[in-house]
C-alpha positions, -999 to 999 in steps of 0.1 A, spaced: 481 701 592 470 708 556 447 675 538 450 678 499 420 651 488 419 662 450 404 637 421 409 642 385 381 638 364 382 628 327 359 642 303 338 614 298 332 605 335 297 612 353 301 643 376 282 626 403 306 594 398 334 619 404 317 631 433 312 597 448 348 589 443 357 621 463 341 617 492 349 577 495 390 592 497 382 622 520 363 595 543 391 571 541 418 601 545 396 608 577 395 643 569 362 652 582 367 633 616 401 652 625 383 690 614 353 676 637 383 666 664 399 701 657 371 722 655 363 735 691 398 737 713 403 708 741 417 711 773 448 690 775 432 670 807 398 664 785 421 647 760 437 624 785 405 616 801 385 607 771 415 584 761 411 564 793 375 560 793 379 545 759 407 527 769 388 512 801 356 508 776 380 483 755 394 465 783 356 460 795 346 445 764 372 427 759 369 410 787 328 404 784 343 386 752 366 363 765 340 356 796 317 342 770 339 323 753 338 298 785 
């Protein structure tokens, strides 16, 4: 999967302003969290067992939420 985050800068713009700008849209593009996910291979059954710890972590919160609500 290839990202292409690219700014253009006008000539009159402070480079650090650019800078700023750049990093806010590779953040929100979530570039650096998916080369972080990518960057060391995962076993298939690692994947699927992270996804259902999180998944059981939301249920358990969820439900701590909706205990309290009582």
């Amino acid at each position: 999967m290839i990202f292409l985050a690219h700014i253009i800068v006008d000539d009159n713009e402070i480079l650090e302003k650019a800078i700023k700008r750049f990093k806010r849209m590779v953040e929100k593009e979530g570039i650096i969290r998916e080369f972080k996910k990518r960057e060391y291979y995962e076993k298939p059954s690692t994947i699927l067992n992270r996804k259902k710890k999180a998944f059981q972590r939301k249920l358990m919160k969820k439900s701590r939420k909706g205990r309290s609500e009582y």
